[in-house]
C-alpha angles and dihedrals in degrees: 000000000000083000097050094047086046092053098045098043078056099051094040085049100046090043090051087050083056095049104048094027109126137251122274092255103031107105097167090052091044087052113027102018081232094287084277102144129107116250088248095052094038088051094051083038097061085036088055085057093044096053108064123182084253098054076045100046104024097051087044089062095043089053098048084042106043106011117198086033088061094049089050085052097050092049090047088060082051096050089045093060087045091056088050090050098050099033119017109022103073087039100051082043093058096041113037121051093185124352145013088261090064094047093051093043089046085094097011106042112189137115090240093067085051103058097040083054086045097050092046092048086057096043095044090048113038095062088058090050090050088055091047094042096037083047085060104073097037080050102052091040090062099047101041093047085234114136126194139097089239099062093043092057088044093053094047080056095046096049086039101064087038087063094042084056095055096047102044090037106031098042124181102333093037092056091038090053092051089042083055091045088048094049095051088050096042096048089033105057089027087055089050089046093056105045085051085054094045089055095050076064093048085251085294114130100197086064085060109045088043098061102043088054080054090050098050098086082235108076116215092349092082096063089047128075133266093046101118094038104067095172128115095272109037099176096050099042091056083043080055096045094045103052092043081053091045091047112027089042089054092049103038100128097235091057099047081044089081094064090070083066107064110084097218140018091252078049105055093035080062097052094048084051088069105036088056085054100055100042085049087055088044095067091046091060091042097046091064098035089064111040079043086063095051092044092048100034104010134219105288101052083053109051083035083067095040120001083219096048094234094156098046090101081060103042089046080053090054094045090051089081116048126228098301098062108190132210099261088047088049080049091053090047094052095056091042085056092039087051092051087048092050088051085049096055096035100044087056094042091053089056101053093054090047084053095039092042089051089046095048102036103035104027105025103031092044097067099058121074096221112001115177117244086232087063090037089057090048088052089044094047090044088047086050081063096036093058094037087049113058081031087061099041087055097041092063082053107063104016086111092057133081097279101193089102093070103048086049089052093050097048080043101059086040092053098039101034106020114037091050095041090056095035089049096040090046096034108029117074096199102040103129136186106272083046087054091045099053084049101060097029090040093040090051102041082055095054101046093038088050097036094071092063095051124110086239085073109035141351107066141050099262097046127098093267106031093170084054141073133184099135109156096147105089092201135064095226124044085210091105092059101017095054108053080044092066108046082044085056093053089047102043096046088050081051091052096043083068136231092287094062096037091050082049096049085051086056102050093037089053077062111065088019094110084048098048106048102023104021093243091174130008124273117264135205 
C-alpha cells in the first residue's frame, strides 16, 4: 500500500507541476507564482518549506532519544519562524523581488554582492538536500521491507531527478502547490496519530511523559535537560544549538524566498500568521509522537534501528495502533509514510529552485546587459539540473554515514552569514559593501574552519568518522563562536570602508527606507 501511495503523490505532484507551470518568457509567474496565493496557501506553503524530512524526521528522533533536549529543539523551530514573522519577513518583502541577492543590492548594487549571496545560498542549502536525499533511500528501505545498497542508491536517482522536474517545471506556484498538499498530510495523519497515542494514555500527559521517562533507560534524567550534549560544557553547548536552530532556520534562502510571494505587506504578515500556526501545531504533533515511541517501544529498540533516531516518527506511528492493526489504521499509516515521502520530495525541490533561481538571476543574468526572460527561464530551468545533479551524485556517497553534520552545517551558515548580513543590510543605515561582503565571506570561512572539530564529525560513535578523532571543538554547533563572528566581521569591514562611504550608504539607505521597512512604494525591477 505504502508503494502505491508513494506512486500516485508523485504522479499527482508531478501532474500538478505540469498544470500550473509557467509560460517560456514569464519570469514573475517562474519565481513568485504572481503573488497569487491566498494568505492561507501561501502560509502552508512557506511552513512546508520550513519543515523539511529532516526537521520531521530528525526532531522526532531527538524527542523519542533525549526527551526534554528534543522539545527544546522543536520550540526553538518554532521560535525561528516567529523571529522571521516579526522581524525579517515585511522587510525582505519590500526589498528583495527574487532572490536573496535582490533584497541585499537593493541598497549595495554589484555583482559582486550577488555572487557572494549566491555562493552562500548554495553552500547553506546543498548540504540540507544531501541529508534529505541521502534520508530517501534509508526511508524507503524501511517502509517497503527491501534491503541493498543498490536499491537504495536507485531509489536516491530516481527521486532525484523527480525533485529536479518539480522545481525546474513546476517553478514558484508549482512548488508552492506540493509544499500546501504536503502540509495538510503531514498535520492531518500526525494529528490522528497523536490523538491514537494520547488515548492509550487515557488523554493524560503525564502518563505520558512518565512512561516514556521509564522507558528511557535514564530515569528521570530523560525529562530533564543536558541529555542529548555530553561535552564538557552541556548548558552552553544546547545555548549554542539552540540559537544556531532560532537564527539559521529563520534566514535559510528557500525559506525568505516566500516572501517574495505575497503581493502585498498585509499580505505577507498574513501569511506568516499561518505559518506560525501550523508549525506551532507541528511541534505539538511531534512532541507526542515521540515521546509516544519511547513510551511504547522504548529507547533502546529505537536507537537500536537508527542511532539518530531518524525513523522514530514512523515507529510512534506503528505503535499507535496496538497489535491488531485494522484496515482504516493500515490506511493511516500509509498517509503518515506517504507524507514523509512528499516532505521528503518538496523540501529538496524548494531548494533547488532557491539554489537555481540564485545561479540564474544573480550570477548568469547579471552578467548580460538586457537578457530576455525567456533566456533567463532556460538558464533557471538548466541551473535547476546543474545544482540536482552534483547533489545526487554526493548524496549516494555518503547516505550510509552519520548525516547530522550536515544539517548543523546548513542552520550554521544560516545563523553566522546569513542572519547578520540581512540584519545589518534592512536595519543599519551605514553598512556598506566591503562591510556585506565580509559578512557573508567572513561568516562562512568561520563556520566551515570551526564544523570539522566538532563532535558531530569525530570523536564518538554516532559522529561522521566514528574510527577518527580529531575533535578540538568542545561544542556541536560552531553558533557560539561563528555567530558573534559574523555580525564583528560586518562591522568591522563598514569601520574599515571609512566615514566617506558610510555617510554615502546612509544616504542611499534613507532612500529606499520608506520602501524597505513600510513599503512606502512598490517594489520595482
Amino acid at each position: 500500500m505504502s508503494l502505491v501511495g508513494f506512486s500516485a503523490v508523485a504522479t499527482v505532484t508531478l501532474l500538478l507541476c505540469v498544470m500550473t507551470g509557467p509560460d517560456r518568457d514569464d519570469l514573475d509567474e517562474f519565481y513568485t507564482g504572481y503573488g497569487s496565493l491566498s494568505p492561507m496557501r501561501n502560509g502552508l506553503a512557506i511552513a512546508g518549506d520550513y519543515i523539511s524530512a529532516a526537521t520531521v524526521l530528525g526532531t522526532a528522533g531527538v524527542i523519542a532519544l533525549f526527551g526534554y533536549d528534543g522539545v527544546v529543539l522543536a520550540l526553538s523551530t518554532a521560535l525561528s519562524l516567529m523571529l522571521l514573522m516579526f522581524l525579517l519577513a515585511e522587510p525582505l518583502r519590500n526589498a528583495g523581488r527574487f532572490t536573496m541577492g535582490d533584497a541585499l543590492a537593493r541598497r549595495m548594487p554589484g555583482r559582486s554582492v550577488r555572487i557572494a549571496a549566491c555562493a552562500v545560498t548554495i553552500a547553506a542549502l546543498v548540504p540540507l538536500m544531501l541529508v534529505q536525499l541521502a534520508g530517501t533511500g534509508q526511508l524507503l528501505a524501511f517502509v517497503l521491507g527491501f534491503s541493498g545498497e543498490t536499491m537504495e542508491t536507485g531509489c536516491i536517482i530516481g527521486l532525484g531527478i523527480l525533485m529536479i522536474s518539480y522545481a525546474a517545471i513546476g517553478g514558484m506556484k508549482g512548488t508552492a502547490l506540493i509544499q500546501i498538499l504536503k502540509m495538510v498530510m503531514l498535520l492531518g495523519s500526525g494529528a490522528i496519530v497523536a490523538l491514537l497515542i494520547l488515548h492509550r494514555f487515557d488523554w493524560d500527559p503525564g502518563a505520558l511523559f512518565s512512561t516514556a521517562a521509564a522507558n528511557s533507560g535514564v530515569g528521570p534524567a530523560f525529562l530533564e535537560s543536558g541529555l542529548q550534549f555530553a561535552g564538557p560544557s552541556p548548558r552552553i553547548d544546547m545555548i549554542s544549538a539552540e540559537l544556531t536552530v532560532v537564527l539559521g532556520g529563520a534566514c535559510l534562502p528557500h525559506v525568505t524566498m516566500r516572501m517574495y510571494t505575497a503581493s502585498s505587506a498585509r499580505q505577507v504578515r498574513r501569511s506568516m500568521s499561518w505559518a506560525v500556526s501550523s508549525v506551532a501545531l507541528f511541534v505539538l504533533v511531534i512532541t507526542v509522537v515521540g515521546f509516544g515511541a519511547t513510551a511504547l517501544i522504548g529507547r533502546a529498540v529505537i536507537a537500536g534501528i537508527d542511532p539518530q533516531g531518524n525513523t522514530a516518527f514512523l515507529l510512534g506511528s506503528q505503535a499507535a495502533f496496538g497489535a491488531e492493526v485494522s484496515t482504516a489504521e493500515t490506511l493511516l499509516f500509509t498517509t503518515v509514510t506517504t507524507a514523509v515521502f512528499l516532505t521528503l520530495l518538496a523540501s529538496v525541490a524548494g531548494m533547488i529552485l532557491a539554489c537555481a533561481n540564485s545561479l540564474a538571476h544573480d550570477v548568469f543574468a547579471t552578467r548580460v546587459q538586457e537578457m530576455s526572460p525567456r533566456r533567463e527561464m532556460a538558464l533557471a530551468r538548466v541551473s535547476a539540473l546543474a545544482v540536482g545533479v552534483p547533489a545526487i551524485i554526493l548524496a549516494t556517497l555518503v547516505q550510509h554515514r552519520s548525516l547530522q553534520p550536515l544539517v548543523t552545517l546548513s542552520f550554521c551558515l544560516g545563523a553566522s552569514a546569513l542572519a547578520p548580513a540581512l540584519v545589518y543590510g534592512l536595519f543599519w543605515r551605514r553598512y556598506t559593501r566591503t562591510g556585506l561582503l565580509a559578512t557573508l565571506i567572513g561568516g562562512s570561512l568561520s563556520v566551515i574552519l570551526l564544523m570539522p572539530g566538532t563532535n558531530l564529525v569525530s570523536g564518538s560513535p554516532v559522529s561522521a568518522f566514528p574510527d577518527a578523532d580529531f575533535n578540538w571543538f568542545p561544542f556541536t554547533t560552531t553558533g557560539l563562536v561563528s555567530i558573534p563572528l559574523g555580525f564583528a566581521c560586518g562591522w568591522l569591514g563598514t569601520v574599515l570602508s571609512g566615514r566617506a562611504k558610510s555617510d554615502d550608504q546612509r544616504r542611499q539607505y534613507e532612500a529606499v527606507e520608506g520602501l524597505i521597512l513600510a513599503g512606502a512604494a512598490r517594489r520595482g525591477g
